[in-house]
VOGU-3710 file (C-alpha; in Angstrom, 3 decimals, decimal comma):
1> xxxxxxxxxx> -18,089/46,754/-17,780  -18,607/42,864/-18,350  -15,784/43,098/-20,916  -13,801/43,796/-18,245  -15,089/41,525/-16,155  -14,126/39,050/-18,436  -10,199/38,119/-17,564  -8,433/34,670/-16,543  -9,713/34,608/-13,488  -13,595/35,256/-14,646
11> xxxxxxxxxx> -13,135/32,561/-16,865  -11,504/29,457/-14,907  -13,687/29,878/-12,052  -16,561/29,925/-14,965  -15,026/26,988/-16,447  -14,982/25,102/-13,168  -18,768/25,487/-12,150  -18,891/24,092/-15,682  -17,320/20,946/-14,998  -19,615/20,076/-12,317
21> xxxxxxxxxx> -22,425/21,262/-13,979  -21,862/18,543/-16,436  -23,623/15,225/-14,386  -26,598/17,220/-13,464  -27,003/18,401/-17,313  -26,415/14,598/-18,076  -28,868/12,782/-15,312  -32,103/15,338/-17,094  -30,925/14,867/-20,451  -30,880/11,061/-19,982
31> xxxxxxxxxx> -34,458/10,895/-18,712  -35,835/13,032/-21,241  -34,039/11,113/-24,128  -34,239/7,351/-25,559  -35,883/4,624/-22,925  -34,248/1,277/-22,977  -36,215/-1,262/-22,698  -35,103/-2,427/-19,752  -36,673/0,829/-18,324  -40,446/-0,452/-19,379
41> xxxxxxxxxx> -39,765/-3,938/-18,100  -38,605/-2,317/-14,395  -41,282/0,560/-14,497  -43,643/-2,017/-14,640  -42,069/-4,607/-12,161  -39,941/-3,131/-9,614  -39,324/0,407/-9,734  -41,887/1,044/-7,387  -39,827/-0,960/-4,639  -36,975/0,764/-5,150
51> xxxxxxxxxx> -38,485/4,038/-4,287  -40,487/2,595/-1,331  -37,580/1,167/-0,107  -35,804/3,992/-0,207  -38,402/6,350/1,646  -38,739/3,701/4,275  -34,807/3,500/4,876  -34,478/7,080/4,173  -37,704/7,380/7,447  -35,918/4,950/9,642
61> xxxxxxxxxx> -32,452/6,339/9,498  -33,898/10,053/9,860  -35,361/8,705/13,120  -32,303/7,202/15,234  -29,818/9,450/13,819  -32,055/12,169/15,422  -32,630/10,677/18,278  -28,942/9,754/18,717  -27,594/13,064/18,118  -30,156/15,336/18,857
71> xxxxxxxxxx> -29,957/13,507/22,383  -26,042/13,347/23,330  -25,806/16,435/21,680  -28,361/17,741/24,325  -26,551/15,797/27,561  -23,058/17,007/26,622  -24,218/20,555/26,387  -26,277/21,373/29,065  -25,209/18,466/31,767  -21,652/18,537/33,977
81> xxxxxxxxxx> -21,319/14,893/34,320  -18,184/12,229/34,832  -16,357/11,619/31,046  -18,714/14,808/29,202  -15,534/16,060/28,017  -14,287/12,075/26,645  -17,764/12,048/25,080  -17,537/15,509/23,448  -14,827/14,334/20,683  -15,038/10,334/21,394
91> xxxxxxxxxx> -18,938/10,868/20,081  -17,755/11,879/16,408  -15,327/8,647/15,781  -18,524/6,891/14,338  -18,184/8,886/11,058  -14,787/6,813/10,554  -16,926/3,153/10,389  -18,584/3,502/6,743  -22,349/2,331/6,873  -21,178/-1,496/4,903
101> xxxxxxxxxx> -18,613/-1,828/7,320  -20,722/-1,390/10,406  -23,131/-3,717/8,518  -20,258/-6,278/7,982  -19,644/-6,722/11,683  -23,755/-6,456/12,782  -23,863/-10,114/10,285  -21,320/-11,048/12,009  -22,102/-10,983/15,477  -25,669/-12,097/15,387
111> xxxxxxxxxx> -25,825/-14,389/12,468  -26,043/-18,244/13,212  -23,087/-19,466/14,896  -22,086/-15,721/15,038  -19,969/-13,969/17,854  -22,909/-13,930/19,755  -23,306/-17,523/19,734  -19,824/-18,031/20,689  -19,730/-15,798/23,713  -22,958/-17,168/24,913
121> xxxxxxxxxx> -21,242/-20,941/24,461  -18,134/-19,759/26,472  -20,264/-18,348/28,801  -22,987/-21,415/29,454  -21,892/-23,997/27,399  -23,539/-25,417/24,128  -26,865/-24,743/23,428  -29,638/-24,001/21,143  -28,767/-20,448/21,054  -29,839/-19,637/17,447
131> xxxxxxxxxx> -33,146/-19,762/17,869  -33,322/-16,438/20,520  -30,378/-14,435/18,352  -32,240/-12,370/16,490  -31,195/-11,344/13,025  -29,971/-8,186/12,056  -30,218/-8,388/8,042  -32,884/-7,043/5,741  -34,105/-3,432/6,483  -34,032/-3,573/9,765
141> xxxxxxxxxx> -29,995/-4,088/9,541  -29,986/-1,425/6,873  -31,611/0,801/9,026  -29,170/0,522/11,897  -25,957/0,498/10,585  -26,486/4,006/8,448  -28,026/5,378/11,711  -24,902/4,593/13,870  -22,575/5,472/11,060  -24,138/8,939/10,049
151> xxxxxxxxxx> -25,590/10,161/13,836  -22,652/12,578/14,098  -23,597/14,767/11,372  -26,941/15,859/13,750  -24,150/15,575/16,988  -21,651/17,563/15,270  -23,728/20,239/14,079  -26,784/20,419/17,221  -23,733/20,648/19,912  -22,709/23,604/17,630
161> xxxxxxxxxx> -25,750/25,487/17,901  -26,797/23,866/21,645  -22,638/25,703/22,461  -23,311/28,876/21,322  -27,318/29,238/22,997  -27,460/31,809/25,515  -27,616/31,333/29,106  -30,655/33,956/28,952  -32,643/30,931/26,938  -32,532/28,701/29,989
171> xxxxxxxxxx> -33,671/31,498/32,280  -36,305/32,409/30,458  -37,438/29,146/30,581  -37,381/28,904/34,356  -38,735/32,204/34,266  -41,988/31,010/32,675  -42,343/28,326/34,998  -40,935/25,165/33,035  -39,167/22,023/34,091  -35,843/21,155/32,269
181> xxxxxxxxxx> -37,705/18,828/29,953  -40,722/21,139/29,352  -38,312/24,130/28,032  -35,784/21,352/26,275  -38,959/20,863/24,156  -40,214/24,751/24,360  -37,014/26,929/24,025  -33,860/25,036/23,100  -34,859/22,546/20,591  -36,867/24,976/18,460
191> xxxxxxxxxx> -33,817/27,639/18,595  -31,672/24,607/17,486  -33,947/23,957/14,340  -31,931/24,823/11,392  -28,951/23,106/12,927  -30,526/19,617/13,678  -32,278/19,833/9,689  -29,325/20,839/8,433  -27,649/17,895/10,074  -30,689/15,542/8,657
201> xxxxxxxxxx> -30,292/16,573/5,634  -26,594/15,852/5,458  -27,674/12,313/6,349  -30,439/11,550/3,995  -27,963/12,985/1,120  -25,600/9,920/2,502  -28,614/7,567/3,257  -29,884/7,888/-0,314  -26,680/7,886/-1,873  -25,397/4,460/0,435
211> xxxxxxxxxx> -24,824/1,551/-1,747  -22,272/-1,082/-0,168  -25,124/-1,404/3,350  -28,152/-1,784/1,039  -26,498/-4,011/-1,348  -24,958/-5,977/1,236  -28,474/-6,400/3,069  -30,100/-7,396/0,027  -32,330/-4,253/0,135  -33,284/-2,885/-3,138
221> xxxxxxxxxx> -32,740/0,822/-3,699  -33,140/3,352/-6,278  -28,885/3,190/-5,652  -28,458/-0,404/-5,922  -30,965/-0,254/-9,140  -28,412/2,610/-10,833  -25,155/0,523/-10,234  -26,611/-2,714/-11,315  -28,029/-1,090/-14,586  -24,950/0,183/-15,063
231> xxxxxxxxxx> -22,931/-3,347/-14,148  -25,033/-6,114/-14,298  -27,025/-4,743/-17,702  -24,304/-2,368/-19,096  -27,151/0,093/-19,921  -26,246/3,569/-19,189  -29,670/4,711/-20,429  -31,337/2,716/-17,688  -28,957/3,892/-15,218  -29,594/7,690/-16,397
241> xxxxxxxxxx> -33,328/7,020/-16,213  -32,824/5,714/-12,197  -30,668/8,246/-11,545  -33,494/11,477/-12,315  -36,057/9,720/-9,523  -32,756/9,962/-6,730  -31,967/13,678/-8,447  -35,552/14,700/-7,453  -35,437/13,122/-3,459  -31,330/14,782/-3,377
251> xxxxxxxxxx> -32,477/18,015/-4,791  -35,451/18,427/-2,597  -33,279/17,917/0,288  -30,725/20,334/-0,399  -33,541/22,756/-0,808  -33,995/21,986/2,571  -30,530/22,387/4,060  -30,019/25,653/1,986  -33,696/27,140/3,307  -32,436/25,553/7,034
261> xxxxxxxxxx> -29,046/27,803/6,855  -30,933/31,112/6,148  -32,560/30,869/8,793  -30,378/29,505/10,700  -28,863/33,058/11,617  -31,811/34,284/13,118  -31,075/32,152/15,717  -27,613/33,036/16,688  -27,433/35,568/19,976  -25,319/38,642/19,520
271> xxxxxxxxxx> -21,972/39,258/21,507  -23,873/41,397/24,002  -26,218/39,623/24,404  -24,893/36,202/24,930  -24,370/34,910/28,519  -22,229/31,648/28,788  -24,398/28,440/30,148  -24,155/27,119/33,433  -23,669/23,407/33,159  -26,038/21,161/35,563
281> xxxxxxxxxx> -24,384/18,899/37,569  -26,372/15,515/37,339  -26,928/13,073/40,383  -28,637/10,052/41,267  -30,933/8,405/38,161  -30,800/11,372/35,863  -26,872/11,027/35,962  -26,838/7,217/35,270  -29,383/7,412/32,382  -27,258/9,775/30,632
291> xxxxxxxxxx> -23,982/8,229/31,699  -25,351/5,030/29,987  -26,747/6,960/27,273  -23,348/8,032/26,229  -21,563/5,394/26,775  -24,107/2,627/24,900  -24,056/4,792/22,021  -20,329/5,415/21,783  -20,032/1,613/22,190  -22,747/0,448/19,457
301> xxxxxxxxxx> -21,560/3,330/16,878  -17,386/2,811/17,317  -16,362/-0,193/19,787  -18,355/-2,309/18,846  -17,667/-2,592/14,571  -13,950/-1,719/15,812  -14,159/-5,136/18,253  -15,986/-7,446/16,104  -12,959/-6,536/12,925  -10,407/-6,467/15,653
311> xxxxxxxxxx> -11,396/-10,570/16,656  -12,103/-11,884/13,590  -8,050/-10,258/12,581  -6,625/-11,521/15,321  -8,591/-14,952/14,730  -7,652/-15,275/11,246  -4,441/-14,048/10,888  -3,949/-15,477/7,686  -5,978/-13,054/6,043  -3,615/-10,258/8,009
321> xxxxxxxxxx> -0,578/-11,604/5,757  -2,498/-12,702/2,637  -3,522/-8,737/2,302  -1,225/-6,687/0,550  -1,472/-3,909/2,936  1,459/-2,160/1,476  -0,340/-1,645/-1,959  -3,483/-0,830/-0,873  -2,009/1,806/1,556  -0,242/3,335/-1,774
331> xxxxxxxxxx> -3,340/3,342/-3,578  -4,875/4,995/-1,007  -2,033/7,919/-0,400  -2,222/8,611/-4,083  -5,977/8,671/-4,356  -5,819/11,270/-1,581  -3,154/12,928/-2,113  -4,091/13,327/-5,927  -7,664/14,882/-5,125  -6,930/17,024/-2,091
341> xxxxxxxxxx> -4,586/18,898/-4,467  -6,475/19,234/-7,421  -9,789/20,048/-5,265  -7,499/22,443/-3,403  -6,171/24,329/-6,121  -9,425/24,866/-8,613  -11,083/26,116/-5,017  -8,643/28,537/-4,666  -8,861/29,558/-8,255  -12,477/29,825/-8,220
351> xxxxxxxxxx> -12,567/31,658/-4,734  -9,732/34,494/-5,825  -11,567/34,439/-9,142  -15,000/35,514/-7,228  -12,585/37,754/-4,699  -10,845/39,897/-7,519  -13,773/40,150/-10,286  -16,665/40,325/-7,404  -18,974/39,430/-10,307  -22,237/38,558/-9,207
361> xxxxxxxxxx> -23,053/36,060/-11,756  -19,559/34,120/-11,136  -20,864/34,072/-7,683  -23,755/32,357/-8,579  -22,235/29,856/-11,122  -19,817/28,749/-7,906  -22,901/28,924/-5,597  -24,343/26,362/-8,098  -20,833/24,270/-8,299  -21,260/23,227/-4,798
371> xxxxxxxxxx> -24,141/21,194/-5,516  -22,330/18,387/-6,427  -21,928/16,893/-2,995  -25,653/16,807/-2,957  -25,424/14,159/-5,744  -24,622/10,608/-4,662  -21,647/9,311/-6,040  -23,243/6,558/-8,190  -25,042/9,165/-10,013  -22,219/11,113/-10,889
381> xxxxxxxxxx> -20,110/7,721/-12,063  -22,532/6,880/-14,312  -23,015/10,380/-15,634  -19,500/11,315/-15,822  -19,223/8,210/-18,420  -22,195/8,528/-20,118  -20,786/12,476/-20,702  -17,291/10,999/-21,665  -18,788/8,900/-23,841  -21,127/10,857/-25,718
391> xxxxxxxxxx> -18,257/13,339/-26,121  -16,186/10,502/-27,446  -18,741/9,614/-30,392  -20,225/12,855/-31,179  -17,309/15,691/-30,856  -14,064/13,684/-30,875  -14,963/11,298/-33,816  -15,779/14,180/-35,861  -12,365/15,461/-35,867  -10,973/12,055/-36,563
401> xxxxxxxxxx> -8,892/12,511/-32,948  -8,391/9,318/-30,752  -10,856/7,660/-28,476  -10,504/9,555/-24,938  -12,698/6,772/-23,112  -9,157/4,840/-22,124  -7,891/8,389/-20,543  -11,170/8,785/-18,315  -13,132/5,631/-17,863  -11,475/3,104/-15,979
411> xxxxxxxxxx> -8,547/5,273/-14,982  -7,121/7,550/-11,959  -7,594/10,515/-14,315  -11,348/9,347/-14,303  -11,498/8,565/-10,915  -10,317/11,738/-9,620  -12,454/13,481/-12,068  -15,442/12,074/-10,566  -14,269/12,599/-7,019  -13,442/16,353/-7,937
421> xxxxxxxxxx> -16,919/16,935/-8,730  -18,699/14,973/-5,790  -16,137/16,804/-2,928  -15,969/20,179/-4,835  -18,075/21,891/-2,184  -16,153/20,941/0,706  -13,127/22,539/-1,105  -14,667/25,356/-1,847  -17,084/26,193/1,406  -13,815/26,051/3,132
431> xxxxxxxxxx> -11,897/28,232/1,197  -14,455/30,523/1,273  -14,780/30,806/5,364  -11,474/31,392/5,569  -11,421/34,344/2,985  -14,636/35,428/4,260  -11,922/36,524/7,467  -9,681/38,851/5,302  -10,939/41,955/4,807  -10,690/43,650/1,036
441> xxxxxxxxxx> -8,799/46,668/2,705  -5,925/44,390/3,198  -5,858/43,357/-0,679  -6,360/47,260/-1,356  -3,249/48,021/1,327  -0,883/45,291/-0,945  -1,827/46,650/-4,206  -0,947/50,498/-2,799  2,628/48,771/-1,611  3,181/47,664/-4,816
451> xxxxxxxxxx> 2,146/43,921/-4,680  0,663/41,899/-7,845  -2,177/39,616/-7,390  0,148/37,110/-7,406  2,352/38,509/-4,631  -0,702/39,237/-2,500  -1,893/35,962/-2,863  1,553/34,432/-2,103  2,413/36,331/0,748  -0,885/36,954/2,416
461> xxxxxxxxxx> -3,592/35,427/1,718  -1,533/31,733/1,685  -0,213/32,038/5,121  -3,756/33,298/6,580  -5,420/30,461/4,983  -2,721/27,678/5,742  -5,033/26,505/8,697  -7,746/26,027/6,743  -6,291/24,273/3,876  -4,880/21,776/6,713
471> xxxxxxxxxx> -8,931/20,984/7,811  -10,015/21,087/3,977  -6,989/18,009/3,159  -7,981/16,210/5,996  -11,801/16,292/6,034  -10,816/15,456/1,918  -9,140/12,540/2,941  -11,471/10,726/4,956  -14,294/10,952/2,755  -11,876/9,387/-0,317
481> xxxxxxxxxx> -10,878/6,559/1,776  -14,276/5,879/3,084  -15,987/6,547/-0,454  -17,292/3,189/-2,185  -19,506/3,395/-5,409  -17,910/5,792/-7,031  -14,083/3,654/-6,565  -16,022/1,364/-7,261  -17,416/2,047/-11,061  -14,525/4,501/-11,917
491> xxxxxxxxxx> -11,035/2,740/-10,260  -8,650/1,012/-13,276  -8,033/-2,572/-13,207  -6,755/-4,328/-10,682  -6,554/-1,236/-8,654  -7,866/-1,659/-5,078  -8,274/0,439/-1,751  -9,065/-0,673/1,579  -12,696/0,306/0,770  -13,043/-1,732/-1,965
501> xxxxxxxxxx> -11,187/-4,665/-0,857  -13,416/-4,787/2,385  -16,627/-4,814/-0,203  -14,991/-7,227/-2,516  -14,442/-9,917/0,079  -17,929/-9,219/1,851  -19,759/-9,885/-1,460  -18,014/-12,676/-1,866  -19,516/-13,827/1,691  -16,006/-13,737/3,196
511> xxxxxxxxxx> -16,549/-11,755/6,436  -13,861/-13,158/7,955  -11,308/-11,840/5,195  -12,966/-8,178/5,194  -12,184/-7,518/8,823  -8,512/-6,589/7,931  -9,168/-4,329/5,467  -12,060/-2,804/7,354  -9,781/-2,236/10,433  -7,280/-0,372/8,626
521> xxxxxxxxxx> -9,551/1,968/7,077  -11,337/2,472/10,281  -8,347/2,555/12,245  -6,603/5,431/9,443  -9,895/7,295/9,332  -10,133/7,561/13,546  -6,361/9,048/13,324  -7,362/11,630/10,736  -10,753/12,316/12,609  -8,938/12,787/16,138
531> xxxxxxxxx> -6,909/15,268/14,593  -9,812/17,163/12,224  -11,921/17,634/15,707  -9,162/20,200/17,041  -10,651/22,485/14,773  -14,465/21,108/14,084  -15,263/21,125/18,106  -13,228/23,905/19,625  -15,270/25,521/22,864
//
C-alpha cells in the first residue's frame, strides 16, 4: 500500500516540504554546533538587550494594534454611521506603508526643523518651536510605526468574525440586562477570541521579524543583531546562534495562532441558526467619537506617511528625476512575477499531490511546509546561505563539481529561493481553500468520462480555481515589493527595488531622497490592495 503510494506526485510534494524544511534544520543545527567567539563576547555584553528589546517592542505593538483594530473593527460592525462603508476597505490601505517607511516620514515630521516646525512657522511665524515638538525616535517611534503599519491584520480578521456573529448574540445580551459596552466586553469580544489572537499573532510574527523600523530607530533587536552578524562581522555562526533565540519567540507564537484556529470554529453560528445584525444608528457624542475614531486612525496609519512622501517629492523634485524609476519598476515586475509563478506552481503540485495520493503523512509534511512564513525573513537569508554553503564544501567539493555559491548567493535564483520558502504558505493555504470547494465526486465523475489527471486538472480544476490563483498573485505581490531583509541579504549586485532604494537612502540619512521611492511602493501596493479587498472583505 505505501509502495503505491509512492508515485510522482507523492514524491514532489515530499520534496517540496523538504525544501522549506531546510532553514529550520539549519537555524538548530547552528546553535547546537561550533560558537564563534563573537557569540561569548555578545552573550556576555548585549544579548540580553536584544531580547528585552524585543519583548518590550513586541508588548507595545501587541497593545495599539489591538486597540486599533479590535476597536474600528468593533464600530464598523455593529454601528450605521456616515462613511462606515469608506472605512470598511479604506481601513486596510495601512498594510501598503511598510513599518521603515511609516518610520521615515514620523522623523520627518517631528524632528528639528521638521514638517512640523515648518507648518507651525507658516502658521505663527518663527519661533522656538523645537523645544515643545516632541521626538518620535527610539522605542517609542519603533513602537508606533509597526502598530499603524500592522493594525489591519487584527481589523481584517476581527471584522471577519464580528460579520459573521449572530444577531441572537446581541439579544442575548440585552436579554440579560447589559448595556452595549457591558455585553461588547461579555458576549462579543470573547466569541471573537480566536480571531483577534490569530490576528496578534500575525503581527508579532512581523513585529519580531521587522528590521528596516528597528534599525532605522537605532533600537537593538534580536533582528538587527542577526543581519549585522551576518554583514557587519561576516559570521554566519553568530548569525545562526541569534537566529535559535527569535526561532523559539516565532515558534511559540505560531503555536498560538494554530491552537487560536481550532478553536476558532467553535465559535462560528450555523446557517440556521444565524440571524443577520441590526446595525445601530449612532447620534449625538457616541457618533462623533467614533466618526473621529475612524477617521484619526485612517489618517495617522495611510494619509499621513502618504502626505509627508508626497511633500518632500514634490519639494525635491530632483530626487523624482535622479531615480531611475524605470529600472527599479523592472526589478520589481520580475521579482514578482518570478515568485508568484514558481510559488504558484509547486502549490499546486503539492496540493494535487495531497488530493490524488490522500496520504496522511504527505499531509503532514505540507502541514509542516507552511511554517515558513512563521520564520522572519532574516532568518531564513542567513540560513538559506549557510545551507548553500555547507552544501558547497561538504557534498559538491567531493565530487570535484563547480562552486554553486555564484548560482544562489547573491543572485535572483537565490533570491527567489529564499522568498519561495518565506511565502510558501500563502501559496499553498490558498490553493488549498479553493480545492477544499471541489468535491472528490467530481474528480471520480472525470476519471469515469475518460479524463487523465492531467485532463481533469486542465479542464476543471484550473478554471474553478482561476479566482483564487488571481488573490494568491496579488496578495504574493505585495508582500515581495514590501519585503526588506531578505532583498536585502540575498538581491545580486547592483540590483535594487523600490524597497531597498527607500532603505538605502534613509540609512544614508537622506530622507528627503527616500520619499520617491517610498511613494511609489506605497502608491503600487494601495492599487494592488484596492483590488485584493474585492475578495478579502466581501459582506
Amino acid at each position: 500500500m505505501v509502495i503505491k503510494n509512492i508515485n510522482i506526485w507523492y514524491i514532489s510534494s515530499f520534496l517540496i516540504s523538504l525544501a522549506v524544511a531546510i532553514p529550520i534544520i539549519t537555524v538548530f543545527s547552528g546553535f547546537f554546533g561550533s560558537t564563534s567567539n563573537y557569540f561569548f563576547i555578545l552573550k556576555d555584553t548585549f544579548l540580553t538587550d536584544y531580547i528585552l528589546n524585543s519583548v518590550v517592542l513586541l508588548s507595545g505593538v501587541l497593545f495599539f494594534t489591538f486597540l486599533f483594530g479590535v476597536g474600528t473593527a468593533y464600530f464598523v460592525s455593529y454601528y450605521n454611521f456616515p462613511g462606515v462603508n469608506f472605512f470598511k476597505w479604506s481601513l486596510i490601505l495601512s498594510f501598503a506603508v511598510p513599518p521603515y517607511i511609516y518610520a521615515y516620514s514620523l522623523t520627518a515630521f517631528f524632528e528639528n526643523y521638521g514638517t512640523l516646525f515648518s507648518i507651525l512657522t507658516n502658521l505663527f511665524g518663527e519661533g522656538e518651536y523645537n523645544k515643545n515638538i516632541p521626538k518620535m525616535d527610539g522605542m517609542f517611534g519603533a513602537i508606533i510605526s509597526i502598530s499603524f503599519s500592522l493594525f489591519a491584520y487584527v481589523y481584517i480578521l476581527t471584522r471577519a468574525s464580528f460579520y459573521y456573529q449572530s444577531q441572537n448574540l446581541i439579544e442575548l445580551g440585552k436579554n440579560l440586562g447589559f448595556s452595549n459596552t457591558k455585553s461588547f466586553f461579555k458576549i462579543i469580544l470573547p466569541s471573537a477570541r480566536p480571531a483577534i489572537v490569530a490576528g496578534l499573532s500575525l503581527v508579532a510574527m512581523e513585529t519580531l521579524s521587522d528590521f528596516g523600523t528597528v534599525d532605522f530607530f537605532n533600537v537593538s533587536t534580536l533582528t538587527t543583531g542577526i543581519y549585522n552578524a551576518w554583514i557587519a562581522f561576516d559570521d554566519l555562526s553568530l548569525a545562526n546562534q541569534l537566529s535559535f533565540y527569535l526561532l523559539i519567540f516565532i515558534l511559540g507564537l505560531f503555536t498560538i495562532e494554530n491552537i487560536s484556529r481550532k478553536k476558532a470554529k467553535y465559535h462560528s453560528p450555523t446557517k440556521s441558526g444565524f440571524k443577520s445584525k441590526n446595525l445601530i444608528d449612532l447620534k449625538g457624542a457616541k457618533l462623533y467619537f467614533v466618526l473621529t475614531t475612524c477617521c484619526l486612525i485612517f489618517f495617522l496609519s495611510f494619509l499621513f506617511p502618504v502626505s509627508q512622501m508626497l511633500y518632500w517629492t514634490i519639494k525635491f523634485p530632483k530626487h523624482l528625476s535622479d531615480l531611475n524609476i524605470f529600472e527599479l519598476l523592472k526589478n520589481t515586475v520580475i521579482l514578482v512575477v518570478l515568485s508568484s509563478f514558481v510559488l504558484i506552481f509547486f502549490a499546486f503540485i503539492s496540493n494535487y499531490g495531497n488530493r490524488v495520493t490522500r496520504s496522511k503523512l504527505l499531509e503532514i509534511f505540507t502541514t509542516f511546509s507552511i511554517s515558513g512564513y512563521a520564520i522572519p525573513g532574516v532568518i531564513l537569508a542567513v540560513a538559506f546561505i549557510t545551507f548553500v554553503a555547507w552544501f558547497d564544501n561538504n557534498i559538491v567539493s567531493i565530487f570535484g563539481l563547480k562552486t554553486i555559491k555564484n548560482i544562489f548567493i547573491g543572485s535572483i535564483i537565490g533570491l527567489i529561493s529564499v522568498y519561495f520558502v518565506r511565502f510558501y504558505s500563502l501559496a499553498c493555504n490558498g490553493i488549498k481553500s479553493g480545492y477544499l470547494k471541489i468535491n472528490y465526486s467530481i474528480d471520480e465523475s472525470a476519471y469515469l468520462l475518460g479524463y487523465s489527471k492531467f485532463k481533469t486538472f486542465k479542464n476543471i480544476h484550473f478554471p474553478y480555481l482561476r479566482n483564487s490563483i488571481l488573490l494568491i498573485g496579488l496578495i504574493i505581490a505585495i508582500e515581495i515589493m514590501k519585503e526588506l531583509p531578505i532583498t536585502l541579504i540575498m538581491r545580486p549586485f547592483n540590483f535594487e527595488t523600490f524597497a531597498t532604494t527607500a532603505y538605502i537612502y534613509a540609512s544614508q540619512d537622506l530622507l528627503e531622497a527616500a520619499a520617491v521611492p517610498s511613494l511609489f511602493l506605497i502608491i503600487i501596493t494601495s492599487a494592488f490592495i484596492m483590488i485584493t479587498s474585492r475578495y478579502t472583505l466581501r459582506d
